[in-house]
The first five atom37 places (N, CA, C, CB, O) and aatype in JSON, in Angstrom:
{
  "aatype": [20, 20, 20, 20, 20, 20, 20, 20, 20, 20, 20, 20, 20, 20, 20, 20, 20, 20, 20, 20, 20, 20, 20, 20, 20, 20, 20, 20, 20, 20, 20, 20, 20, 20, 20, 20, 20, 20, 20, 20, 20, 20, 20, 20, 20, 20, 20, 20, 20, 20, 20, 20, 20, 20, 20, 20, 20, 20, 20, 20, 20, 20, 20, 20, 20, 20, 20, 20, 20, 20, 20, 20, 20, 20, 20, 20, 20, 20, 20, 20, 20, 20, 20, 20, 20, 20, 20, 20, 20, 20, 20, 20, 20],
  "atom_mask": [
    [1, 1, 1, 1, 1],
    [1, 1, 1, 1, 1],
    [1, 1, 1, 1, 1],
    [1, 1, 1, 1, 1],
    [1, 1, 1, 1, 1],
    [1, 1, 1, 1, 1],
    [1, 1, 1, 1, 1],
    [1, 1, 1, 1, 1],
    [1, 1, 1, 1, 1],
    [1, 1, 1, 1, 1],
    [1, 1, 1, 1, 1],
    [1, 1, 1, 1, 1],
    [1, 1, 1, 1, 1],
    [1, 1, 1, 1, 1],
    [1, 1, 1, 1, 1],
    [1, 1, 1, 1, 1],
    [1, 1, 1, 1, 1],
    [1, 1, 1, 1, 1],
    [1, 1, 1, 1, 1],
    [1, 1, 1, 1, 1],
    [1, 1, 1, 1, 1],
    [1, 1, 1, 1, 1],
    [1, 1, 1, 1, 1],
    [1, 1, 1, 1, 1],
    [1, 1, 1, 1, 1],
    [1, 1, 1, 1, 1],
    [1, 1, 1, 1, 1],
    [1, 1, 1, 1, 1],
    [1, 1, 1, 1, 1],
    [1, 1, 1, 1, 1],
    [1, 1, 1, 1, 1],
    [1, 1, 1, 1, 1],
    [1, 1, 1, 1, 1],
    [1, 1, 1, 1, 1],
    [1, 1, 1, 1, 1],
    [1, 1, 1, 1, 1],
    [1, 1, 1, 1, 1],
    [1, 1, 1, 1, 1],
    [1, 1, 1, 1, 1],
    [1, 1, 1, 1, 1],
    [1, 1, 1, 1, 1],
    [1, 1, 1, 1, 1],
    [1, 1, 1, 1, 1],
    [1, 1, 1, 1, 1],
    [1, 1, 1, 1, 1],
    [1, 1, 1, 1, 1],
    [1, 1, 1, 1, 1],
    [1, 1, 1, 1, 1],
    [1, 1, 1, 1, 1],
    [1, 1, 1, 1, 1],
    [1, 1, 1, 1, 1],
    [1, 1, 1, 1, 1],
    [1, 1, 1, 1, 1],
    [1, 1, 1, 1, 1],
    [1, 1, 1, 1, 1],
    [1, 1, 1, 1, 1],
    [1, 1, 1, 1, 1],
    [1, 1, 1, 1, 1],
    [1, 1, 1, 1, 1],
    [1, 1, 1, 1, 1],
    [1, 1, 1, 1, 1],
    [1, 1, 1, 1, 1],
    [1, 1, 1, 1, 1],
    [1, 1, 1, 1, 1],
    [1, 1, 1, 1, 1],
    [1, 1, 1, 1, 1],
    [1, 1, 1, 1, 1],
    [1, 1, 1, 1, 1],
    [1, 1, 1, 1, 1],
    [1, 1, 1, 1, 1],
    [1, 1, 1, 1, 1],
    [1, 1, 1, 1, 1],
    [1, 1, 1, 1, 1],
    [1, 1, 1, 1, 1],
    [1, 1, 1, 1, 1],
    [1, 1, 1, 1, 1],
    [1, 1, 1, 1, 1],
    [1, 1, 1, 1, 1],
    [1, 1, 1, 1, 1],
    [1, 1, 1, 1, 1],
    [1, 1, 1, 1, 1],
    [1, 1, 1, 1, 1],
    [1, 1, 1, 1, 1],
    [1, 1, 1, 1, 1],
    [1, 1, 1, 1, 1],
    [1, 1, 1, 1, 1],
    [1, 1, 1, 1, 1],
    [1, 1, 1, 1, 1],
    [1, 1, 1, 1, 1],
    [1, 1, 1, 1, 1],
    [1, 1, 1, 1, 1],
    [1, 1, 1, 1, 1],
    [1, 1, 1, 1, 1]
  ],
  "atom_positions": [
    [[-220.93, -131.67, -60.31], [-221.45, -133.03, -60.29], [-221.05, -133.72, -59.01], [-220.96, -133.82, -61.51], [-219.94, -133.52, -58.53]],
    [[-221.96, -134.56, -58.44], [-221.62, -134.88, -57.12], [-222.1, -136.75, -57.58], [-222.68, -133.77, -55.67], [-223.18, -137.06, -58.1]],
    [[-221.26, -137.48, -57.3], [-221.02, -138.94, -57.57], [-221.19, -139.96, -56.14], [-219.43, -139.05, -58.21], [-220.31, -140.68, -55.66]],
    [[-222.16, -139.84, -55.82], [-222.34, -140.7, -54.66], [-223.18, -141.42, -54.36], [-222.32, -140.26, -53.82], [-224.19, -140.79, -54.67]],
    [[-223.59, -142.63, -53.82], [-224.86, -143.25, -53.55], [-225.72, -142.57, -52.86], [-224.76, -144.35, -52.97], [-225.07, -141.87, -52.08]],
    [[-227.07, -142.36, -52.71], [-228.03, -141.81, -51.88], [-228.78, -142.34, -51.72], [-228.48, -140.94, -52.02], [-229.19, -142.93, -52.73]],
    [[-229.58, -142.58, -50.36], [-230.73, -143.25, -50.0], [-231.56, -142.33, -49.75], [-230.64, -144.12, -48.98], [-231.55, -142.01, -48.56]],
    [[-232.33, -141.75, -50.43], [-233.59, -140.94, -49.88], [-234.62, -141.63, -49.36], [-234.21, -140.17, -50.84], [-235.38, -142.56, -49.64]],
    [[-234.31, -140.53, -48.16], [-235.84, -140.57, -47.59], [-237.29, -140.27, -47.88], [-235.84, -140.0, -46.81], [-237.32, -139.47, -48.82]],
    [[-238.5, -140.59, -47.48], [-239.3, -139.74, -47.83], [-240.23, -140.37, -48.44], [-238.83, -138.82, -48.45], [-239.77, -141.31, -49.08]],
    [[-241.37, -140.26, -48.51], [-242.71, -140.93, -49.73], [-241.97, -141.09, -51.05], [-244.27, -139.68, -50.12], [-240.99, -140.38, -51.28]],
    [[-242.37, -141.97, -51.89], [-241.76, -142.24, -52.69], [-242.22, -141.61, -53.76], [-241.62, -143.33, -52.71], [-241.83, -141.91, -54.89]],
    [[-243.41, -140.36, -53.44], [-243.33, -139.04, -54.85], [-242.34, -138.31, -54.49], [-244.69, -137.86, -55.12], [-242.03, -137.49, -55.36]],
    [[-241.63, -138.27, -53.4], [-241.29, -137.01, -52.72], [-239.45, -137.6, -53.46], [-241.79, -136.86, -50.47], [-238.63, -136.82, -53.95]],
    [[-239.31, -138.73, -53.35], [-238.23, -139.88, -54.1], [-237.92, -139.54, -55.45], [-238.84, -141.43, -54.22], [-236.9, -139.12, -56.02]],
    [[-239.46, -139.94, -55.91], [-239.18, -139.53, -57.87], [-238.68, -138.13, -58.11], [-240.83, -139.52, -58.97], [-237.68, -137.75, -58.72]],
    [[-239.91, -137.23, -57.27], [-239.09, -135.9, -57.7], [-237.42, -135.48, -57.31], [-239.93, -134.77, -57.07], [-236.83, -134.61, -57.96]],
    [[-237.02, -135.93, -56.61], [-235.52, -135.74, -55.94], [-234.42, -136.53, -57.27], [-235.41, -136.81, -54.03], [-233.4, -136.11, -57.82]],
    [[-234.91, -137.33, -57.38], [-234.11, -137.8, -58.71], [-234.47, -137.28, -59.69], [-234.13, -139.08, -59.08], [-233.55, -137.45, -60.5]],
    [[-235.77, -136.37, -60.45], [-235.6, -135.45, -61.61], [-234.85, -134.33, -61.36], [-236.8, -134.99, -62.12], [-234.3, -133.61, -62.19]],
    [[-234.87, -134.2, -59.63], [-234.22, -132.45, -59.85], [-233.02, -132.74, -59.99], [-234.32, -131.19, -58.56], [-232.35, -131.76, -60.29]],
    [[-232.1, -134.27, -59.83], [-231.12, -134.12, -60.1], [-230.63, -133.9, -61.78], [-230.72, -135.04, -59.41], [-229.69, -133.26, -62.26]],
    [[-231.43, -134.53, -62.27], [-231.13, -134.2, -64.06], [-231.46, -132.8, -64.46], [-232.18, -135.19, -65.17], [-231.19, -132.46, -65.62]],
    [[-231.92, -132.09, -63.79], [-231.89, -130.81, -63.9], [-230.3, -129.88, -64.16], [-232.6, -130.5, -62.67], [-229.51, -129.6, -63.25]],
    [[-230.15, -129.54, -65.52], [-228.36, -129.39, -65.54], [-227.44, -128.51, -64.52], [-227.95, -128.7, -66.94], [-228.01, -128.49, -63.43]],
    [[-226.49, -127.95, -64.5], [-226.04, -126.98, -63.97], [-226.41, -125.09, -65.13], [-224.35, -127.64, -63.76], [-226.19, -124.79, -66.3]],
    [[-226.83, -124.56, -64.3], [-227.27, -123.38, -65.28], [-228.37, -123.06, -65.62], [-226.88, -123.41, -66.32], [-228.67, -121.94, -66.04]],
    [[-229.3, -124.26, -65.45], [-230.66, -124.21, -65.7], [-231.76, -124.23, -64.84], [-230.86, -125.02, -66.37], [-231.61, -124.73, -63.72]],
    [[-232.66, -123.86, -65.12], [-233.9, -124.31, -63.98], [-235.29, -124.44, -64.66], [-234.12, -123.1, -62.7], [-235.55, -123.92, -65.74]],
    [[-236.21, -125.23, -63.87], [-237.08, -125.43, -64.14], [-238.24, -125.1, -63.31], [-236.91, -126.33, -64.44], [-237.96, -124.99, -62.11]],
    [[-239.99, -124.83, -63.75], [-240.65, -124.58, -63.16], [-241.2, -126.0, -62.16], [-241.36, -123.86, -63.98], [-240.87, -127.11, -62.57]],
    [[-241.84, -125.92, -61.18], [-242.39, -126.71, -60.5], [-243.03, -127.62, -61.11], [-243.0, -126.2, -59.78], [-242.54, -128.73, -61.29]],
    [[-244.32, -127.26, -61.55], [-244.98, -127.16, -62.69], [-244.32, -128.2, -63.72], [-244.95, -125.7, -63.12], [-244.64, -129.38, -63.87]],
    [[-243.31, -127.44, -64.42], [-242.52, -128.99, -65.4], [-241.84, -129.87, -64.64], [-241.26, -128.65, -66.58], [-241.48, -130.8, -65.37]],
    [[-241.47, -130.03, -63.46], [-241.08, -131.23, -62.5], [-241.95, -131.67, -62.12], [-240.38, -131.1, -61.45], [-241.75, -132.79, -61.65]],
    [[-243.35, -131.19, -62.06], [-244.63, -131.74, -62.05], [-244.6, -132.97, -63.17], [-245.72, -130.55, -62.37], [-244.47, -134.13, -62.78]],
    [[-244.74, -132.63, -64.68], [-245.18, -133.3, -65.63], [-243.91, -134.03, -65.93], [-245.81, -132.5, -66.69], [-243.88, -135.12, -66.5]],
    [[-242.59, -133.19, -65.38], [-241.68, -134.39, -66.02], [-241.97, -136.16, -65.02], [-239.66, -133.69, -65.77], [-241.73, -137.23, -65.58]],
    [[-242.39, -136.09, -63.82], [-242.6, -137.64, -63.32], [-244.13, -137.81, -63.56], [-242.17, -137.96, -61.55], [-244.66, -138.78, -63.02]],
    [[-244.55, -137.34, -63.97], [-245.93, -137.78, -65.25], [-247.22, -137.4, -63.82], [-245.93, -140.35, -66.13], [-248.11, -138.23, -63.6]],
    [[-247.17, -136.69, -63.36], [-248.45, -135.98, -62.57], [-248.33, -134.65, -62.65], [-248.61, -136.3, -61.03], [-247.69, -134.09, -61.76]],
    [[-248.76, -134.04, -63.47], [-248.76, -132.72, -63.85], [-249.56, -132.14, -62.78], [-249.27, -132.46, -65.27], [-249.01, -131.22, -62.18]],
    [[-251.0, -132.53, -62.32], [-251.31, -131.41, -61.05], [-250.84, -131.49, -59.63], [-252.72, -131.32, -60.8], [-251.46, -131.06, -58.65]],
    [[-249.35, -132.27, -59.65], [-248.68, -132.41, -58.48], [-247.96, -131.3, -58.03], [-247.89, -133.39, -58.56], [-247.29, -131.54, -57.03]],
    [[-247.9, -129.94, -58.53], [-246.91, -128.84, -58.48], [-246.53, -128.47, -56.62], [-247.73, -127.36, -59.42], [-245.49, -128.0, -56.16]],
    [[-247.59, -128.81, -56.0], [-247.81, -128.27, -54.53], [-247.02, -129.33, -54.04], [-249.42, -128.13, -53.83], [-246.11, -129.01, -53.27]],
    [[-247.17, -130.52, -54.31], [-246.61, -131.94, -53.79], [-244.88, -132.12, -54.6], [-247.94, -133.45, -54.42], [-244.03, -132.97, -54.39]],
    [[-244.87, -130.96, -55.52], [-243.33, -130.75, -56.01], [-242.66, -130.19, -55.02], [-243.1, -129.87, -57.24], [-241.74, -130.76, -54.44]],
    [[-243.21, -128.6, -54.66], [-242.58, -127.55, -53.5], [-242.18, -128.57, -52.29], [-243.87, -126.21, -52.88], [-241.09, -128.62, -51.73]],
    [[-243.06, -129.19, -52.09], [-243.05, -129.8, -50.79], [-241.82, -130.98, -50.57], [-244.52, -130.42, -50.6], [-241.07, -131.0, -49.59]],
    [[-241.79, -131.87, -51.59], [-240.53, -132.43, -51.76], [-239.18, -131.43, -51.92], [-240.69, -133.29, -52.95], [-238.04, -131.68, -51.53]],
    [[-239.57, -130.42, -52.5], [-238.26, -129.4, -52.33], [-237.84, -129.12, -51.26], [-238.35, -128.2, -52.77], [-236.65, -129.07, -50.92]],
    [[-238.97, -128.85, -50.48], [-238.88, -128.12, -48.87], [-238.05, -129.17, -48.4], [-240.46, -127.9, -47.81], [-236.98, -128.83, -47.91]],
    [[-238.32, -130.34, -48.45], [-238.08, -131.23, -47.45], [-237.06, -132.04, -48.11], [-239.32, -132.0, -46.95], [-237.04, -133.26, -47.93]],
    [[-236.07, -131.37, -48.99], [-234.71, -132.02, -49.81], [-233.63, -132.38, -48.66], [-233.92, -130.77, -51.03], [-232.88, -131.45, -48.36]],
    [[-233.46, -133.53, -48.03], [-232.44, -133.55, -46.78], [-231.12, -133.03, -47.24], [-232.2, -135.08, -46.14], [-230.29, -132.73, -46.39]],
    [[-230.73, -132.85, -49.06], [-229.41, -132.65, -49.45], [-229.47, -131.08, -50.38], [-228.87, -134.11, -50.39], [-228.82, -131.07, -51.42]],
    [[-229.87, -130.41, -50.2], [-230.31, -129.32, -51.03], [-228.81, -128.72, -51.79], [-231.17, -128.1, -49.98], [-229.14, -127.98, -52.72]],
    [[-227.82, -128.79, -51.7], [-226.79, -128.57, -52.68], [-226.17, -129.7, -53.31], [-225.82, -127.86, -52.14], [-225.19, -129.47, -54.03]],
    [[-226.68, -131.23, -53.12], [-226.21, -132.28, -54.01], [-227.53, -132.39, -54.87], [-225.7, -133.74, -53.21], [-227.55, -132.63, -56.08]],
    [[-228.81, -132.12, -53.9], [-229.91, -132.45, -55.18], [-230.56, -130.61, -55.13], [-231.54, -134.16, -54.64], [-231.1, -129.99, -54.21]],
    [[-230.25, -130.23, -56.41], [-230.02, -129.08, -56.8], [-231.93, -128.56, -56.61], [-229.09, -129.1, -58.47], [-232.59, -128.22, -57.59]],
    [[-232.39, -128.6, -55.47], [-234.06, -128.01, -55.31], [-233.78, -126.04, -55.64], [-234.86, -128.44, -53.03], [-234.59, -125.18, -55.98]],
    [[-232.71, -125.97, -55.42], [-232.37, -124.35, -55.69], [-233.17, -123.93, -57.04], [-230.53, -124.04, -55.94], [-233.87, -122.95, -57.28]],
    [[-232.65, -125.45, -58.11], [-233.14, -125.03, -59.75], [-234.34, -124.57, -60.4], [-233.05, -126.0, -60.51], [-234.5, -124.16, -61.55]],
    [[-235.53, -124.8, -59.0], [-236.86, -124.91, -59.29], [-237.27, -123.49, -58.84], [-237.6, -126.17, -58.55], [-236.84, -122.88, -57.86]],
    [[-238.35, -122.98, -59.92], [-238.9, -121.87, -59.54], [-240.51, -121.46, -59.91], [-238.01, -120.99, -60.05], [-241.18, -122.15, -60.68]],
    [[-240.81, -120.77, -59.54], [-242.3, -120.11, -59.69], [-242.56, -120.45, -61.09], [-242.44, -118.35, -59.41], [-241.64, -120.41, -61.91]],
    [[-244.12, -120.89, -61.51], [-244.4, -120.63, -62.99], [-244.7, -119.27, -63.35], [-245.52, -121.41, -63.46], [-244.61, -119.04, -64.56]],
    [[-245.13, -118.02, -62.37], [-245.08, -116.85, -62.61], [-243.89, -116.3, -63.01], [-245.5, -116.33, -61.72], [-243.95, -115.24, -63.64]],
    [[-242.74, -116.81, -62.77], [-241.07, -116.2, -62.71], [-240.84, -115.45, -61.07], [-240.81, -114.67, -64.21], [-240.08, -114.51, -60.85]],
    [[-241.5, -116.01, -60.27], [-240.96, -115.94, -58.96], [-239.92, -116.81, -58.36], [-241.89, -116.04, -58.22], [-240.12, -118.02, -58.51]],
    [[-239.07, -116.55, -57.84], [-238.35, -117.17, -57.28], [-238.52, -118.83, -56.49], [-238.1, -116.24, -56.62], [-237.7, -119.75, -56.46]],
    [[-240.16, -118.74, -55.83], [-240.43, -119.6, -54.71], [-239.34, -119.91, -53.87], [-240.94, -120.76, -55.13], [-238.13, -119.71, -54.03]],
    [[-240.06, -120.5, -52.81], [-239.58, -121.33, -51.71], [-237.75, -121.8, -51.56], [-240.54, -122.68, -51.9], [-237.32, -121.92, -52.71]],
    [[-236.9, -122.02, -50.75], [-235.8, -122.53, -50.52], [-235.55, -122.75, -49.28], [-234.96, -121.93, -51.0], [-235.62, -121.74, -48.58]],
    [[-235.2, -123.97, -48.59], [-234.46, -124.6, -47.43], [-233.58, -123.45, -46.47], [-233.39, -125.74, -48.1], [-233.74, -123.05, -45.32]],
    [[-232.86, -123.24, -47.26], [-231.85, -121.97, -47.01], [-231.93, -120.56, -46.81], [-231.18, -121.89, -47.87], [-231.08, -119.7, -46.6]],
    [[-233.62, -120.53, -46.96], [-233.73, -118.72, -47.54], [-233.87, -118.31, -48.98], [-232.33, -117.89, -47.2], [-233.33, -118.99, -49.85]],
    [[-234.4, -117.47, -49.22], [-234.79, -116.6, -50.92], [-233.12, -116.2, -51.26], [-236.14, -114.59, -50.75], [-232.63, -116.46, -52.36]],
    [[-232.35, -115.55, -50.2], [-231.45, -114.9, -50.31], [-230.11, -116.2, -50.72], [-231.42, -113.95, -48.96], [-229.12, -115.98, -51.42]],
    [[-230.43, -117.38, -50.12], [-229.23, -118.3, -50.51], [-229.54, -118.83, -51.89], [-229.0, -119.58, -49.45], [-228.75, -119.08, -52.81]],
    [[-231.26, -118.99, -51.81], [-231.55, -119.51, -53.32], [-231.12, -118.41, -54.23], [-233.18, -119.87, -53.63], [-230.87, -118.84, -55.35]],
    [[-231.0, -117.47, -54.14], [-230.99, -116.28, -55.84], [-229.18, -116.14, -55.45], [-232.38, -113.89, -55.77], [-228.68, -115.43, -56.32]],
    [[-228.61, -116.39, -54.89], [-226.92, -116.65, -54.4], [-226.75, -117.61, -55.05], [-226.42, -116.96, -52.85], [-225.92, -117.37, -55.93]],
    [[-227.21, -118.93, -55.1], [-227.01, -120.34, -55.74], [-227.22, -120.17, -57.17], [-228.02, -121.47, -55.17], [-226.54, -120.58, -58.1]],
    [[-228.29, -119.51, -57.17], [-228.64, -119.06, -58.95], [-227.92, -118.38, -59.75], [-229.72, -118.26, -59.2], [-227.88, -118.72, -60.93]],
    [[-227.08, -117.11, -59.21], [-226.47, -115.92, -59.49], [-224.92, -116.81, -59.67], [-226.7, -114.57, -58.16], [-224.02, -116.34, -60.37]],
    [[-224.76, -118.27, -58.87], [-223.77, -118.75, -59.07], [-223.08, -119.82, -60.47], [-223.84, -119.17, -58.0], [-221.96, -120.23, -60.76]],
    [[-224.4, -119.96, -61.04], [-224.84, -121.0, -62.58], [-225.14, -120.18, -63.57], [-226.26, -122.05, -62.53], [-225.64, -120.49, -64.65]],
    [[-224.76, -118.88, -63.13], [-225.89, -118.37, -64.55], [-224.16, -118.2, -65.54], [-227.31, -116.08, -64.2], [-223.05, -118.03, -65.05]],
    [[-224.41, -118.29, -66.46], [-223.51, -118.39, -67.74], [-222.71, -116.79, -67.7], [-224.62, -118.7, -69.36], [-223.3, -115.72, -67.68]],
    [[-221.3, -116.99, -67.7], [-220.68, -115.57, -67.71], [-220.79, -114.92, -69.26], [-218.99, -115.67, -67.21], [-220.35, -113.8, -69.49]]
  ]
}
């Protein structure tokens, strides 16, 4: 848990989604797709990635959590290889 004020940058869809991925728990993840519908525009999924891409804080606002609705990995700031590292790091012993 990270306890700090933040001013995001950014369009202010790109805003809403950055504050759902933070309620996103530790351990869990979600598809694009349902971070789509959780800020109530479900055919926003492309305009989800894209706020991911462009997360200025990608280990305080957890964009790692989000993944493919196929069960692909998608996209990460860091690389595929830091995202499935970040993942491999939440998953429940």
């Amino acid at each position: 848990d990270f306890d700090l004020p933040l001013s995001l940058p950014g369009q202010t869809f790109h805003r809403t989604v950055r504050r759902a991925l933070r309620d996103i728990p530790y351990g869990e993840t979600r598809t694009y797709k349902e971070v789509a519908e959780s800020v109530g525009n479900p055919n926003a999924v492309r305009a989800v990635g894209t706020a991911c891409a462009t997360n200025p804080l990608p280990l305080v606002i957890p964009c790692h959590r989000v993944l493919r609705s196929d069960g692909g990995i998608g996209g990460y700031l860091g690389g595929s290889d830091a995202k499935k590292l970040l993942l491999a790091l939440e998953r429940p012993l």
